[in-house]
C-alpha positions as CSV (number, residue, x, y, z in Angstrom):
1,X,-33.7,-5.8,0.2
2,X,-34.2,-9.5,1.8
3,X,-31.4,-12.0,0.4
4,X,-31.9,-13.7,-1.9
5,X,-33.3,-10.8,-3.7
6,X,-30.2,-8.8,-3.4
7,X,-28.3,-10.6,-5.5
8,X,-30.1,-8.7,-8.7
9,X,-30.0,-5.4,-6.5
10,X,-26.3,-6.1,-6.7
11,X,-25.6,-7.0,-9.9
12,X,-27.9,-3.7,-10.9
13,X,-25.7,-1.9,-8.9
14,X,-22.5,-3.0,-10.4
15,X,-23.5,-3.0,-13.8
16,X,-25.1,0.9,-13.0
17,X,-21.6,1.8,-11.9
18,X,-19.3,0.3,-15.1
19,X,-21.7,2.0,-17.3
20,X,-21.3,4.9,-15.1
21,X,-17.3,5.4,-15.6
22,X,-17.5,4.1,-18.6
23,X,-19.7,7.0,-19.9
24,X,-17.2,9.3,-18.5
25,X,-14.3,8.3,-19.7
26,X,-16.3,8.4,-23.2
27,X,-17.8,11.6,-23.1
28,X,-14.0,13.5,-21.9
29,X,-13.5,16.6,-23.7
30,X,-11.0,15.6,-26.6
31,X,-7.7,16.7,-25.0
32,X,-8.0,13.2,-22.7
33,X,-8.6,11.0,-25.9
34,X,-5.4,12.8,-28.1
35,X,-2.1,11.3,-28.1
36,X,1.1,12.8,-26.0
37,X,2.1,15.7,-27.7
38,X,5.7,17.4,-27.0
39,X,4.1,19.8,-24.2
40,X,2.7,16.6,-22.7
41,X,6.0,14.9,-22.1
42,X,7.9,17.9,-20.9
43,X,5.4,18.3,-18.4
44,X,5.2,14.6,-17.4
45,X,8.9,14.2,-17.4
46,X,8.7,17.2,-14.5
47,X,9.1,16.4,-10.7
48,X,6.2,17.6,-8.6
49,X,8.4,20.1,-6.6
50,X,9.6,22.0,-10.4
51,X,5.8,21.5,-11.7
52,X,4.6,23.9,-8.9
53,X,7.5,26.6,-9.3
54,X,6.1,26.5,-12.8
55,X,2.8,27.4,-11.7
56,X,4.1,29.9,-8.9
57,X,5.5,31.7,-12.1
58,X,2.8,31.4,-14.5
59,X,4.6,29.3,-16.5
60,X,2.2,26.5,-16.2
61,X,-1.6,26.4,-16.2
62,X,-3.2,23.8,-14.0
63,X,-5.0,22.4,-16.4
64,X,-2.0,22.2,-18.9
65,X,-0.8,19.7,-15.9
66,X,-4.3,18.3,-15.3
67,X,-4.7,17.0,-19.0
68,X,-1.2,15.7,-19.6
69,X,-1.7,13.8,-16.7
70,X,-5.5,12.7,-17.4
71,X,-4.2,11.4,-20.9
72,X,-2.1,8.8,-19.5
73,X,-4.9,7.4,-16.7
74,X,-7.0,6.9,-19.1
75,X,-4.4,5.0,-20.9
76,X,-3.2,3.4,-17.5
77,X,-6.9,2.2,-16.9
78,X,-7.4,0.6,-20.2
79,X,-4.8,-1.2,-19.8
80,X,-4.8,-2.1,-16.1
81,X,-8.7,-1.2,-15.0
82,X,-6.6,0.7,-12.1
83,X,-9.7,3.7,-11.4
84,X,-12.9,3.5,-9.9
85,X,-14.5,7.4,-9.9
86,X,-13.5,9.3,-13.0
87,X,-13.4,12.7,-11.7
88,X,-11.9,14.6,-14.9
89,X,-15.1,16.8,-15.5
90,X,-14.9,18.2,-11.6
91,X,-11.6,18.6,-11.6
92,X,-11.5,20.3,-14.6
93,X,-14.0,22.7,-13.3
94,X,-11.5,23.1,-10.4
95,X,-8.4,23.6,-11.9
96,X,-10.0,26.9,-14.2
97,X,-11.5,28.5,-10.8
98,X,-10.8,27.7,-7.7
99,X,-7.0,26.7,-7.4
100,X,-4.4,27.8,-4.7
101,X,-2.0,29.0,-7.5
102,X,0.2,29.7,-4.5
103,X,-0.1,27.0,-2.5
104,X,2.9,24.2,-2.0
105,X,0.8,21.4,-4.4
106,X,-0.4,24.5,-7.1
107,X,-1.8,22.9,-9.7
108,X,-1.0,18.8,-9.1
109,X,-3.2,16.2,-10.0
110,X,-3.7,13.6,-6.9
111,X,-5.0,10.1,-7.0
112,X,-7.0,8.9,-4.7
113,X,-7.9,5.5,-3.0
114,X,-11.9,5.3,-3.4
115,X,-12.2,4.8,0.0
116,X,-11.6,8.8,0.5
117,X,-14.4,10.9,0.2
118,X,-14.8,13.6,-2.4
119,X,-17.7,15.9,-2.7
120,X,-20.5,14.3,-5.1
121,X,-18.5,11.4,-5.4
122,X,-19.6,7.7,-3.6
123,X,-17.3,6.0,-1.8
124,X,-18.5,2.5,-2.3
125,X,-15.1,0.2,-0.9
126,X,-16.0,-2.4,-3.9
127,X,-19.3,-3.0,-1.7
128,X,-22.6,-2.6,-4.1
129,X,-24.3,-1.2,-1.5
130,X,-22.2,1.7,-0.8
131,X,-23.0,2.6,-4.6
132,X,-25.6,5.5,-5.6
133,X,-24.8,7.4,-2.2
134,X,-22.8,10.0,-3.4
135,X,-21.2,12.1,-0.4
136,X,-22.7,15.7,0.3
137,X,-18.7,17.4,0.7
138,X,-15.3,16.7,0.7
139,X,-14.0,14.6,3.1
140,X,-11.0,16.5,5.1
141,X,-8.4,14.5,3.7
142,X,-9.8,15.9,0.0
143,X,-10.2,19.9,1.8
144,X,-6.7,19.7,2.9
145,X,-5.3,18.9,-0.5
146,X,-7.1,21.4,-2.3
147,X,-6.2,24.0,0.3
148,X,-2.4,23.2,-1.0
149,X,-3.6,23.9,-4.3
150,X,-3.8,20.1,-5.6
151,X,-6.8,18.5,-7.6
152,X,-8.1,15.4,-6.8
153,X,-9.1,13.9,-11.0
154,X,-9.1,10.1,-9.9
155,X,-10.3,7.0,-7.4
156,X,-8.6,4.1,-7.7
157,X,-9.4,0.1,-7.0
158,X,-9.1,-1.9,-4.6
159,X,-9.9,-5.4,-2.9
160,X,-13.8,-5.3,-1.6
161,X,-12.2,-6.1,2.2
162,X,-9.4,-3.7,1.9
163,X,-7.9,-7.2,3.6
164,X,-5.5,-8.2,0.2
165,X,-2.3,-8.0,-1.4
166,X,-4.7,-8.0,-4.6
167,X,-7.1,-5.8,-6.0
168,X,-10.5,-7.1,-7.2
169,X,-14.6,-6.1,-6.7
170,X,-17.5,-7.0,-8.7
171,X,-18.4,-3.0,-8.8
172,X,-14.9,-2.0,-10.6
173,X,-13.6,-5.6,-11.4
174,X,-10.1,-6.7,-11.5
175,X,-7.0,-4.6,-11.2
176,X,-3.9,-5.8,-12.9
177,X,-0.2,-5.3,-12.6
178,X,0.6,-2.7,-15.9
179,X,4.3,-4.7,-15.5
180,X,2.4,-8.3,-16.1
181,X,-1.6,-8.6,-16.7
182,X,-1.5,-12.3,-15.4
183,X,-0.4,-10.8,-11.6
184,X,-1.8,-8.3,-9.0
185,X,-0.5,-4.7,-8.9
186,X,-0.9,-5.2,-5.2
187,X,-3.3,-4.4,-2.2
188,X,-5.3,-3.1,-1.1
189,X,-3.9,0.2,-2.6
190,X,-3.6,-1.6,-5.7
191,X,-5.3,0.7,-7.8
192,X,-2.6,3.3,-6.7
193,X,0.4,1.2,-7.5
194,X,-0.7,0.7,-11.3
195,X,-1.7,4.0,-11.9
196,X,1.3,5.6,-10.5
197,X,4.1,2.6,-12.6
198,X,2.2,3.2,-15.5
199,X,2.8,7.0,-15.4
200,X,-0.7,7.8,-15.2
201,X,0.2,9.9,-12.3
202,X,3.0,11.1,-10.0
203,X,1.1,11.7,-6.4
204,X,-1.1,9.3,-4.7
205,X,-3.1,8.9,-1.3
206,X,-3.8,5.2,0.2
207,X,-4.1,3.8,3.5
208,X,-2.4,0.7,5.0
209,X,-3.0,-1.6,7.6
210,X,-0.9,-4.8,7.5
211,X,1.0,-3.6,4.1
212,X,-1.4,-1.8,2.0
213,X,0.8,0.7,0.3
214,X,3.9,-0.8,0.7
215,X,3.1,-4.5,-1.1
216,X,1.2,-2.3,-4.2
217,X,4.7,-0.5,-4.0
218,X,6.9,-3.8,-4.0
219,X,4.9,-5.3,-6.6
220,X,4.1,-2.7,-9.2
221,X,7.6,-0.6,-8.9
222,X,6.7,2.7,-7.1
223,X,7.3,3.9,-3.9
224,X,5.4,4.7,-1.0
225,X,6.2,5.8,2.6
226,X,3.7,4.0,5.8
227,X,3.2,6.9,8.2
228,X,3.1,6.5,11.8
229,X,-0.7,6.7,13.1
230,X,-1.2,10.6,14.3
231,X,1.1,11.9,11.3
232,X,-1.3,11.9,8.5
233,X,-5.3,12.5,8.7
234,X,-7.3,9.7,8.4
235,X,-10.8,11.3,9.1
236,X,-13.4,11.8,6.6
237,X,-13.1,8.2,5.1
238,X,-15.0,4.8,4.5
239,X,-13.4,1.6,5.3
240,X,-14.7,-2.3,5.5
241,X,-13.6,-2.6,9.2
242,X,-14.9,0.6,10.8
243,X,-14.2,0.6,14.4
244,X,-11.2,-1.5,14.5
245,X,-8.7,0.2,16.7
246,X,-6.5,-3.3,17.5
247,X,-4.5,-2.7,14.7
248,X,-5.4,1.0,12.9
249,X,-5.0,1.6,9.4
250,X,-3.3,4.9,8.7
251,X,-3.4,6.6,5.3
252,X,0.1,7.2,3.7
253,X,1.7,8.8,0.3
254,X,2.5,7.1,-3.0
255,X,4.5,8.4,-5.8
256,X,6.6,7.5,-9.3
257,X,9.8,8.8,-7.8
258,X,11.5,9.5,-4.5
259,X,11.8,13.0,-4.9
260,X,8.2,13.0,-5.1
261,X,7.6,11.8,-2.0
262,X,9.7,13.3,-0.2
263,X,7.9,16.7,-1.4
264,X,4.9,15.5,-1.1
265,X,5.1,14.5,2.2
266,X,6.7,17.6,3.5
267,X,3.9,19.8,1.8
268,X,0.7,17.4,3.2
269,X,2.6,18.3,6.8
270,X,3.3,22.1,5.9
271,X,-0.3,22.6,5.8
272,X,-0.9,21.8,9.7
273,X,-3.1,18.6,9.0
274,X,-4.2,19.1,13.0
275,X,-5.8,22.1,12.2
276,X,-7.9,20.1,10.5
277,X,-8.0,16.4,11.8
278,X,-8.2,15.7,15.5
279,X,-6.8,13.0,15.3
280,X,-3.2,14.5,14.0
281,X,-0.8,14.9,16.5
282,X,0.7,19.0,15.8
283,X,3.8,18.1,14.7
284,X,5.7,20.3,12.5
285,X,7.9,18.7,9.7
286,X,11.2,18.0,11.1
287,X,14.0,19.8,8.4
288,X,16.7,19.6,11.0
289,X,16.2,16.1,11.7
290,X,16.0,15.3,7.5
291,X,19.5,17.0,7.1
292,X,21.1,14.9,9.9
293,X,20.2,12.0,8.3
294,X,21.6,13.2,4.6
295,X,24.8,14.2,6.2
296,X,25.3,11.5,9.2
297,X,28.7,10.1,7.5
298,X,28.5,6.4,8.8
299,X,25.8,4.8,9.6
300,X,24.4,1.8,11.6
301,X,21.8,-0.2,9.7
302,X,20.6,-3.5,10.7
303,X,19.3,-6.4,8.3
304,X,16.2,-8.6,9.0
305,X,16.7,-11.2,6.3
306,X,13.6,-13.3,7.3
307,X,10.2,-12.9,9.4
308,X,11.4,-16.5,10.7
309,X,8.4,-17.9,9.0
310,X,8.4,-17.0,5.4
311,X,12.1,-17.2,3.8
312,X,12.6,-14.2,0.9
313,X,12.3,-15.9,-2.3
314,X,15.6,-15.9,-4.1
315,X,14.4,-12.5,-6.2
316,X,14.2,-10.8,-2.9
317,X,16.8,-12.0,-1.1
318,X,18.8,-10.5,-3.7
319,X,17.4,-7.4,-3.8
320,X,18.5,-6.9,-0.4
321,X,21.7,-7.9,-0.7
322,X,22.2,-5.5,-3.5
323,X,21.1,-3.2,-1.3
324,X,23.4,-4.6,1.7
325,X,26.5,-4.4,-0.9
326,X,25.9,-0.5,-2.1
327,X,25.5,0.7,1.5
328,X,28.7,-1.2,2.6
329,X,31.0,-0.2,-0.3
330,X,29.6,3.5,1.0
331,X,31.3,2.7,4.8
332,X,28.4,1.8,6.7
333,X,28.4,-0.4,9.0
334,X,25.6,-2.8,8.2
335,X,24.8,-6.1,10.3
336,X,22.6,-8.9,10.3
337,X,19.8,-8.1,13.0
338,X,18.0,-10.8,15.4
339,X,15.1,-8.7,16.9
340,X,12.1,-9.9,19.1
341,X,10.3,-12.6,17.4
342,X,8.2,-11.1,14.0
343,X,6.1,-14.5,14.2
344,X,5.3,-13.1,17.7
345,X,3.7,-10.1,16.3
346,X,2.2,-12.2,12.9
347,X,0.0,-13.9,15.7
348,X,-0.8,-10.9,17.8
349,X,-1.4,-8.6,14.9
350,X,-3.7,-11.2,13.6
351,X,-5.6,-11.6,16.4
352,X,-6.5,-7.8,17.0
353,X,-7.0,-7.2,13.2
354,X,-9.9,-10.1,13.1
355,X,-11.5,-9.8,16.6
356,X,-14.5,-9.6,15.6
357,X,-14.5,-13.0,13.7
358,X,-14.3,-10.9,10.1
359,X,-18.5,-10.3,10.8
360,X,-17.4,-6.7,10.3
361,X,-16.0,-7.0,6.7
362,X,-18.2,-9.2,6.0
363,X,-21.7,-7.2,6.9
364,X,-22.0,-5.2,4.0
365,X,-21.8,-8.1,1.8
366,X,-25.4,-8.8,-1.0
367,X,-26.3,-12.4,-1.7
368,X,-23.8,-13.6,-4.5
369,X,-21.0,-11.0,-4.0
370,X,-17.3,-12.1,-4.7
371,X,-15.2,-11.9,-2.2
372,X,-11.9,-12.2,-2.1
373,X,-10.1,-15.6,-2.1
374,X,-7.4,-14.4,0.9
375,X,-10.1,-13.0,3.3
376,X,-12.9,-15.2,2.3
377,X,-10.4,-18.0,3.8
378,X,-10.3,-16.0,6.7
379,X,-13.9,-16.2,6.9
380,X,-14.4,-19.6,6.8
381,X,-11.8,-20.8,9.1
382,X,-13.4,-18.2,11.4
383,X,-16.9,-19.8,11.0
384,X,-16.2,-23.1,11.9
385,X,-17.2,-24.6,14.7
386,X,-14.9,-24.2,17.5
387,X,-14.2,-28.0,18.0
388,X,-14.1,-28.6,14.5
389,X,-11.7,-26.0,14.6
390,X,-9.6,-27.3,17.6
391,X,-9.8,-30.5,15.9
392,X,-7.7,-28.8,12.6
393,X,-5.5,-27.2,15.2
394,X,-4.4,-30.9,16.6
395,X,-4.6,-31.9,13.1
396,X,-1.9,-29.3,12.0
397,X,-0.3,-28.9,15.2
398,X,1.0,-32.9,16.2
399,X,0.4,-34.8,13.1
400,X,1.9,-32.5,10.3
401,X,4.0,-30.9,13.1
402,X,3.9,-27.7,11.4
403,X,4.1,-25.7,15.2
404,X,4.0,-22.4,13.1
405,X,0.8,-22.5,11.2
406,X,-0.9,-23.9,14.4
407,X,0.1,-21.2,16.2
408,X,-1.6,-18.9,13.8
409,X,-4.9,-21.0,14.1
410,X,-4.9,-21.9,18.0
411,X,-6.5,-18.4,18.9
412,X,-8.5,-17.4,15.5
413,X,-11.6,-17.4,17.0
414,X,-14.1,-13.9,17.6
415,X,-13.3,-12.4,20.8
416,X,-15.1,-11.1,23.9
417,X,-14.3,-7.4,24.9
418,X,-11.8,-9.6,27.9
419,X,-10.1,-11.5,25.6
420,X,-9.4,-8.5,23.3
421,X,-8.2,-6.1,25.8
422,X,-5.6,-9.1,26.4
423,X,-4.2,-9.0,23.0
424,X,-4.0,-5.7,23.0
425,X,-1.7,-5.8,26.3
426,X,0.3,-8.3,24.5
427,X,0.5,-6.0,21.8
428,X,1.6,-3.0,24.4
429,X,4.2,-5.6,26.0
430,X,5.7,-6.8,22.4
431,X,6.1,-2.9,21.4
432,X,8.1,-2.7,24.3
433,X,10.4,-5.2,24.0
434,X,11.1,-3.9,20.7
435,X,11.5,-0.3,21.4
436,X,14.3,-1.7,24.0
437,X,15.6,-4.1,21.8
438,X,16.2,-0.9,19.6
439,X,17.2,1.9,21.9
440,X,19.7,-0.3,24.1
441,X,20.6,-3.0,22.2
442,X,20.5,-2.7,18.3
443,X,20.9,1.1,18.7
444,X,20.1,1.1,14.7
445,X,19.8,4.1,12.4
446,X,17.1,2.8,10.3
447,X,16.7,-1.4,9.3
448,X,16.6,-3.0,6.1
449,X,14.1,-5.8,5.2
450,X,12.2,-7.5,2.3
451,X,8.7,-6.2,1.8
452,X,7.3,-9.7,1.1
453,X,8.6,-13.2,0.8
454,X,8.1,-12.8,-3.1
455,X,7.3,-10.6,-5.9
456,X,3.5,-9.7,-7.3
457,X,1.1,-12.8,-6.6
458,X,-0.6,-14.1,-9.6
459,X,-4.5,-13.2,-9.4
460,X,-6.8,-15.3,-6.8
461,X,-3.1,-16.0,-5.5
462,X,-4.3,-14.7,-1.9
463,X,-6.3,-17.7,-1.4
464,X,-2.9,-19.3,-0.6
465,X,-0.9,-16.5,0.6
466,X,-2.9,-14.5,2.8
467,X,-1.0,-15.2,5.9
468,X,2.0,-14.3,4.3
469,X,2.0,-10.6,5.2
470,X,4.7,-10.9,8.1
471,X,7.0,-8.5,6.7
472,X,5.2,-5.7,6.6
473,X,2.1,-6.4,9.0
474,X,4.9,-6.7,12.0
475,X,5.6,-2.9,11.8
476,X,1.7,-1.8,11.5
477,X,1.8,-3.5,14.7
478,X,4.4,-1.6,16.5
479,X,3.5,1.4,14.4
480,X,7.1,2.3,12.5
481,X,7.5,4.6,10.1
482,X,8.7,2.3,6.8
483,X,9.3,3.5,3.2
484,X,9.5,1.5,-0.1
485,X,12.4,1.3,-2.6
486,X,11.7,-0.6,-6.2
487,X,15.6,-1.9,-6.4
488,X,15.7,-4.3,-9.3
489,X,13.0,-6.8,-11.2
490,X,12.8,-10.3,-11.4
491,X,15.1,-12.0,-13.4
492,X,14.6,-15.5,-14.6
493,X,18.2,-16.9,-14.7
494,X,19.4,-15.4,-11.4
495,X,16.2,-15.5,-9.5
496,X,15.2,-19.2,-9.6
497,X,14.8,-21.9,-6.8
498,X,17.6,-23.8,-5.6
499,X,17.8,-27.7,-6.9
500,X,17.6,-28.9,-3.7
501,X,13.9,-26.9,-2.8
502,X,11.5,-29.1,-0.6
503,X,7.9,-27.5,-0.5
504,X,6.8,-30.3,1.7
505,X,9.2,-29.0,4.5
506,X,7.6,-25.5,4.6
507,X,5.5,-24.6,7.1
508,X,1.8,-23.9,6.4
509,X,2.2,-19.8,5.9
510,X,5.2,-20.3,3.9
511,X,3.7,-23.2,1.6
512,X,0.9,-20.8,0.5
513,X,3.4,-17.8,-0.5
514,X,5.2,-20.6,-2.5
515,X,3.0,-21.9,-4.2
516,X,3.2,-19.3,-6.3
517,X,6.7,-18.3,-7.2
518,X,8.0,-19.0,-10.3
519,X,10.6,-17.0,-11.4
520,X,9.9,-17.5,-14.9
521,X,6.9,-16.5,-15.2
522,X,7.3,-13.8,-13.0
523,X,10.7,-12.5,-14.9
524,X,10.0,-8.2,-15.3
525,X,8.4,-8.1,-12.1
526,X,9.7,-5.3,-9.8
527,X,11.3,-6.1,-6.2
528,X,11.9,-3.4,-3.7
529,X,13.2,-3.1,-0.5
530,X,11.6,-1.5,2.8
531,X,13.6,0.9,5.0
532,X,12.2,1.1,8.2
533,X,12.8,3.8,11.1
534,X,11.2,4.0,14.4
535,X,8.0,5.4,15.4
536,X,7.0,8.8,13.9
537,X,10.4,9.0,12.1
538,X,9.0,9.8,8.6
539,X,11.4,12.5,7.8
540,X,14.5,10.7,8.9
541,X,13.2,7.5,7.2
542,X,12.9,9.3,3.8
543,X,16.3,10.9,4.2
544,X,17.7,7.3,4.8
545,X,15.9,6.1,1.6
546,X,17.1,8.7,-0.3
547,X,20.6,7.7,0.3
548,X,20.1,4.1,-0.1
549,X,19.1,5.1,-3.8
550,X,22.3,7.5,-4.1
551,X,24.4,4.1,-3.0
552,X,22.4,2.2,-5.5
553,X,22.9,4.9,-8.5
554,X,26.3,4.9,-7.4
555,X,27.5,1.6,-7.1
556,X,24.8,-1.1,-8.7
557,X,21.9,0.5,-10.9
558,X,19.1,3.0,-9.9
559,X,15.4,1.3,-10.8
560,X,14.1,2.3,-13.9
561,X,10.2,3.2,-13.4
562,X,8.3,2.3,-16.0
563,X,8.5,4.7,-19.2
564,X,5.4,6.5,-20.3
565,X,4.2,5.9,-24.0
């Protein structure tokens, strides 16, 4: 339909789809609507891997697991609006006849970002106009899990880009942070993050492409693992950048507890993915390489305190150096790091991620949709004339002097296929200098970082903050394998700015993350760390976090996740 005539199209749309999971969560067979009874908490109080021996052994039913499990979403949404596709009905239907009772997921509920496709379901990415197109079969993602014995029961929200640290559409609405409604749970996996904290869930599925499961980890108290591009399918999927190779997104677990991920991830790779996906290189999980790691006896980890253009925010700063302290007082050898320059790859990654001057993103949108405040910035910047734009650039560049943030505007301009194929061989060049820097120099077991300069951003807080994504964008770029520990929360007393705290003498990126710290009003929040290994080292990544959180337990206190009511 022509614009401006859209706009009702669109609202029609949105309103369709509310009324649509609304209705759904209303007309659930009882069970879902009951409170937790005694079998409910035994079985949510179960780790994933004991769940499935319990179903191995007839213990279990699947749909014992299914409705414990279902009970608390529903809670989880109501309180956070964290799911999109309420898929209770089908995967009810699932769990009574066609389960893998002997597969290596038998019988475990699995969220799922909405942008993976599941038979009958649409997979609208926030847009209105994806709505009302319901996909004819599962996408492969979807046929691999239920192979393993798993059901799919929920979609979860997300940002209508997929290009925020928040999580907010006009077909779903907002999502909020279950720890603290005023703040995001995170993006663009954000509907993942809540669900999962709150309890509504142990196992999810998103995808990430400058941070998108590890900031909805880091700001809602979970923790996720970003797998390298080739190690996890990513085929049968619907995205708002489709096509964009500069920087690929790759779709990565989620879970409550570590344990869970760990099992999760080893059962996704047990089931041969490339069997199934092209696109997934055939590589068998790695036990021998898992058990080094969990008995290596020293080991070398380096620190990257800053991104050199965002400082960590006193709350993450000391996350890290609780986890600094507990690794240390175990008898590793931990050092400050000083790799090749992250504000290097902030402006490459940048560059190949918009390249296409954000027209992609942007195409599917109706007359009068919301975007959001982060990439809609993008947007604009992106439209302006180029020596308007220039102008700005001089602007920023000589009279505020802020060299930083005019280096992220000098080249943000749409790109001809020349000019992209010469970021991408600056991209090739700067993975290179790292992998040296690593191999011959640093010659690290695994690095240590914050995830982001601060905790969860307060909603619409993206408008400012959106280039302040260095920390975890940089290894999308180089394509690392990087996990997420929740460490400790905010804490209003210990986690404030220092007296002597000039905003005015931040740079432009750093001003906008900010902005909006205020350790006050953000005292609960979680803060995490991220542990990051090399390229395609999942299994060695997860061994490393799983002894960070045995030096933690040990020595300073293990994270408490959220407990479920």
């Amino acid at each position: 339909m022509l614009a401006p005539f859209d706009f009702f199209e669109h609202r029609r749309d949105c309103q369709r789809k509310q009324l649509e999971r609304a209705t759904a969560i209303a007309n659930l067979p009882a069970p879902y609507h009951a409170p937790l009874s005694d079998d409910d908490r035994d079985i949510l109080s179960k780790p994933v891997e004991e769940l499935v021996q319990d179903i191995h052994k007839q213990i279990l039913k699947p749909i014992d697991i299914l409705r414990s499990y279902g009970k608390v979403a529903i809670k989880a949404h109501t309180k956070t609006n964290c799911l999109t596709e309420v898929m209770l009905p089908a995967a009810e239907r699932w769990a009574n006849s066609a389960v893998n009772l002997n597969g290596p997921l038998a019988g475990i509920p699995i969220s799922l970002k909405d942008s993976i496709a599941v038979g009958g379901f649409d997979v609208s990415v926030g847009y209105s106009c994806n709505t009302g197109k319901p996909y004819a079969e599962d996408g492969i993602m979807v046929k691999i899990l239920k192979d393993a014995g798993a059901i799919p029961y929920v979609k979860t929200n997300l940002p209508v880009t997929l290009l925020s640290f928040e999580s907010t559409n006009d077909v779903w609405g907002r999502c909020t942070n279950p720890h603290n409604s005023k703040y995001s749970p995170g993006g663009s996996t954000g509907g993942e993050g809540a669900l999962l904290a709150f309890g509504g869930g142990r196992i999810g599925i998103g995808s990430d492409v400058a941070g998108s499961v590890r900031a909805p980890a880091h700001f809602s108290g979970i923790y996720s693992l970003r797998c390298s591009t080739g190690r996890w399918p990513k085929m049968g999927m619907n995205t708002s950048m489709p096509g964009q190779e500069g920087i690929p997104s790759v779709f990565s677990p989620m879970a409550r507890t570590l344990p869970d991920l760990v099992y999760f991830s080893q059962s996704m790779i047990s089931m041969k993915p490339w069997e199934y996906d092209h696109s997934v290189h055939p590589l068998d999980w790695r036990s021998v390489v898992a058990q080094e790691t969990k008995e290596k006896t020293k080991f070398k980890v380096g620190v990257m305190r800053s991104d050199g253009v965002v400082e960590p925010s006193p709350a993450c700063a000391r996350a890290l150096e609780l986890v600094i302290s507990a690794l240390r007082s175990e008898g590793h050898e931990v050092i400050d790091v000083d790799p090749p320059s992250p504000y290097e790859a902030l402006v490459i990654a940048s560059n190949l991620l918009n390249s296409d001057g954000c027209r992609t993103f942007c195409s599917p949108f109706r007359t009068g949709e919301w975007n959001d405040p982060g990439a809609a910035q993008m947007n604009l910047y992106m439209n302006l004339p180029r020596p308007v734009k220039y102008l700005y650039y001089l602007w920023v560049r000589y009279v505020r002097q802020d060299a930083l943030w005019a280096g992220l505007l000098v080249s943000f301009h749409e790109k001809s296929a020349f000019e992209q194929w010469k970021w991408v061989a600056k991209r090739e060049a700067y993975k290179t200098r790292w992998h040296t820097w690593w191999q011959n120099e640093a010659k690290l077991d695994f690095m240590l970082t914050p995830p982001n300069a601060t905790p969860a951003v307060p909603h619409d807080g993206m408008k400012d903050a959106v280039s302040s994504c260095g920390y975890t964008f940089l290894f999308n770029l180089l394509d690392y394998s990087c996990g997420i520990i929740p460490v400790t929360h905010v804490d209003k007393a210990l986690d404030q700015l220092p007296s002597d705290f000039q905003m005015r003498s931040l740079n432009g990126v750093a001003k906008g993350a900010y902005k909006h710290y205020d350790a006050a009003a953000m005292h609960g929040l979680p803060v995490a760390v991220q542990v990051v290994g090399q390229r395609l080292q999942e299994e060695k990544v997860l061994a490393a976090m799983e002894r960070v959180e045995t030096a933690l337990e040990k020595h300073c206190n293990k994270y408490q996740v959220l407990k479920i009511e």
